[in-house]
C-alpha positions as CSV (number, residue, x, y, z in Angstrom):
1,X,49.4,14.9,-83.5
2,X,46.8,17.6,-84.0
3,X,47.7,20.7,-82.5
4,X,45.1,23.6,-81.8
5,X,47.9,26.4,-82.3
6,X,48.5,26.7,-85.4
7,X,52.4,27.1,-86.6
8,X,53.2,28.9,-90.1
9,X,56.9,28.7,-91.3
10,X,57.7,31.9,-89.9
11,X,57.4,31.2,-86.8
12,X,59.9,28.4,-86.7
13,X,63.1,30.3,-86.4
14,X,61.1,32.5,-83.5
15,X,59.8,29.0,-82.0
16,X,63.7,28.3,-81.6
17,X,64.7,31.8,-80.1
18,X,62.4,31.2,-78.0
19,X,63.6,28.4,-76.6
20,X,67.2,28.8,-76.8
21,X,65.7,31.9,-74.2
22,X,63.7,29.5,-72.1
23,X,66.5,26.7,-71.6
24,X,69.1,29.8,-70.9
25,X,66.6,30.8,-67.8
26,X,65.8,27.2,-66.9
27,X,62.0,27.3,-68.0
28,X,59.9,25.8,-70.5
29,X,58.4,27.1,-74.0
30,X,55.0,26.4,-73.6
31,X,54.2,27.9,-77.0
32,X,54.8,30.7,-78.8
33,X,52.0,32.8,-81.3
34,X,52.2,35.7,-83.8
35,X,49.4,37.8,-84.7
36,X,49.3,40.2,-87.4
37,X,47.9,43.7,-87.5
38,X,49.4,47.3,-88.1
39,X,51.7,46.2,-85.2
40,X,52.5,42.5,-85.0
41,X,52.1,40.9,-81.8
42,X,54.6,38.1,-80.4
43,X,53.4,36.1,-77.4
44,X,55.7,33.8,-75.8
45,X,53.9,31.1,-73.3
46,X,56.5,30.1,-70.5
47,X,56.1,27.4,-67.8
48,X,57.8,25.5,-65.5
49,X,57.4,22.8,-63.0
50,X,57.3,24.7,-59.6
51,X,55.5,27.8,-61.6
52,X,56.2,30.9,-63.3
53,X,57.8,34.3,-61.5
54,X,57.8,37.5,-63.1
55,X,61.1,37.7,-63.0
56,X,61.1,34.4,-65.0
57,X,59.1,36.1,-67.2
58,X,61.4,39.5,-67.7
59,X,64.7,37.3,-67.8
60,X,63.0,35.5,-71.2
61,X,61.8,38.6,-72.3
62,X,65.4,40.3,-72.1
63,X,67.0,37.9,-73.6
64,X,65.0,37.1,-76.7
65,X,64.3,40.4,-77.2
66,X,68.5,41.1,-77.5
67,X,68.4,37.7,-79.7
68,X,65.6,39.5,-82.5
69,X,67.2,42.9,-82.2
70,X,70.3,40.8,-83.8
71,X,68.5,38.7,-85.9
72,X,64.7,39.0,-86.0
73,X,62.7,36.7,-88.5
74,X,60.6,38.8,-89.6
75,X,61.2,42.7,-90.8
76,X,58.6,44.7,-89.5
77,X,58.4,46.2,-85.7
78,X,56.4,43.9,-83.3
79,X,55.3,44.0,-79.4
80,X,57.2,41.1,-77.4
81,X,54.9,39.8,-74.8
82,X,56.2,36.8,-72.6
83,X,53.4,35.6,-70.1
84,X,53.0,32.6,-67.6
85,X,50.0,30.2,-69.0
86,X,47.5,31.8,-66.2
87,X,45.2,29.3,-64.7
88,X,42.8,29.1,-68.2
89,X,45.8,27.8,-69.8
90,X,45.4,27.2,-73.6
91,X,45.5,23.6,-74.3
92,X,48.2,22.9,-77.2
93,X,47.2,19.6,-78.8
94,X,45.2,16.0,-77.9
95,X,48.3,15.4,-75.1
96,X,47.1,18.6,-73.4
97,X,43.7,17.6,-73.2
98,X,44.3,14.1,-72.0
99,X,45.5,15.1,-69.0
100,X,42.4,17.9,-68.4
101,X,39.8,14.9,-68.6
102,X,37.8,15.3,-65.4
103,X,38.1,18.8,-65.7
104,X,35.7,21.8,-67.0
105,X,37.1,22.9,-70.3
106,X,36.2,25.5,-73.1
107,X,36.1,24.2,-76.6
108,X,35.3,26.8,-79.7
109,X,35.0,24.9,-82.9
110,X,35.7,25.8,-86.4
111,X,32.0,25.5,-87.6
112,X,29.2,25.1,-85.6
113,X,27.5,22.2,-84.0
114,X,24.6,22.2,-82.6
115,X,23.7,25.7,-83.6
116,X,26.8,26.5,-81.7
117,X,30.5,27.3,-81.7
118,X,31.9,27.4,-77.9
119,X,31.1,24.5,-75.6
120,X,31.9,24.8,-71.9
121,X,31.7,21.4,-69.5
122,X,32.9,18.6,-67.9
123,X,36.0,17.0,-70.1
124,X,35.1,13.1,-69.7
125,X,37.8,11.4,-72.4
126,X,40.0,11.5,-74.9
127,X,39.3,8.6,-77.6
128,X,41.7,8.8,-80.4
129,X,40.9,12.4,-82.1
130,X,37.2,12.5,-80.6
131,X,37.0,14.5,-77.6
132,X,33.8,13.8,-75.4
133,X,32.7,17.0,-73.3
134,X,29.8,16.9,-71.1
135,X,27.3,20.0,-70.3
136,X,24.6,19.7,-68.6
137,X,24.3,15.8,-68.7
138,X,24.4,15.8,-72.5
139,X,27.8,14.4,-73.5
140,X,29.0,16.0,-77.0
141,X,31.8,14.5,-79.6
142,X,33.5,16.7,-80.9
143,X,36.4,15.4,-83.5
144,X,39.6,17.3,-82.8
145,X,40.2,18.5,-86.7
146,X,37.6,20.8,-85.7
147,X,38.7,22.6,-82.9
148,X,39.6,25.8,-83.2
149,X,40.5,26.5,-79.9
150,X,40.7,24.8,-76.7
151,X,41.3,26.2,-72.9
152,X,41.2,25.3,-69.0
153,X,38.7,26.6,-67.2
154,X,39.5,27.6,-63.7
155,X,36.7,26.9,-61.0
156,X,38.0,29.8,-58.3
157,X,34.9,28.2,-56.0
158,X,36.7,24.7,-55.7
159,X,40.5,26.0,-56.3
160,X,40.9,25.7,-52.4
161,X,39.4,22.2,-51.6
């Protein structure tokens, strides 16, 4: 399954930190990044059914932050951020996407296409690895090996109706 997040080795033992915290608060690992820099960054995605709380979000944060102060995977000093998807979620992999068709959606692609990198439109289906987008009637295929990154976009005018 192609995934737009990437995963390095790692991040595999944080990955399962991370979850061991999730299932002890009774939400979901929605994913998990690291970013480099002076001061590495570690952001924790959460999710659940019935929505994420802040408090949801500071009981995962307590507890995998006691779980890398004994055993951290990595040796330098980091930020711990743990954070609710938000309404422009990022979209993990094909699966995600699936169930977004119908919806607007951005897509930014490793190269460009069409003397251009970030698409923005009308999701219409997910064949196999091809993902077709439409904007502004035009209907683009874009193969999924060359996403780079892929997100929900919230409509706030139709988020009531």
């Amino acid at each position: 399954m192609w995934r737009f997040i990437p995963a390095s080795p790692r991040t595999k033992k944080l990955v399962d930190m991370a979850r061991a915290a999730c299932e002890a608060t009774g939400v979901d690992l929605y994913y998990v990044e690291v970013n480099g820099g002076r001061r590495g960054r570690v952001f924790v995605v959460i999710d659940a059914v019935d929505g994420v709380s802040i408090d949801d979000c500071q009981r995962v944060s307590r507890s995998l932050s006691a779980a890398l102060d004994v055993d951290a995977p990595f040796a330098r000093s980091f930020l711990l951020e743990v954070s609710s998807p938000g309404v422009d979620r990022r979209l993990r992999d094909l699966d995600d996407l699936t169930a977004m068709v119908g919806k607007t959606v951005q897509l930014e692609t490793k190269e460009p296409r069409d003397g251009q990198r970030k698409f923005v439109g009308s999701l219409r289906e997910v064949i196999g690895e091809t993902l077709r987008i439409e904007i502004d009637g035009k209907v683009h295929e874009i193969d999924a090996d060359q996403v780079r990154k892929a997100n929900l976009v919230f409509d706030f005018g139709t988020a009531n109706k």
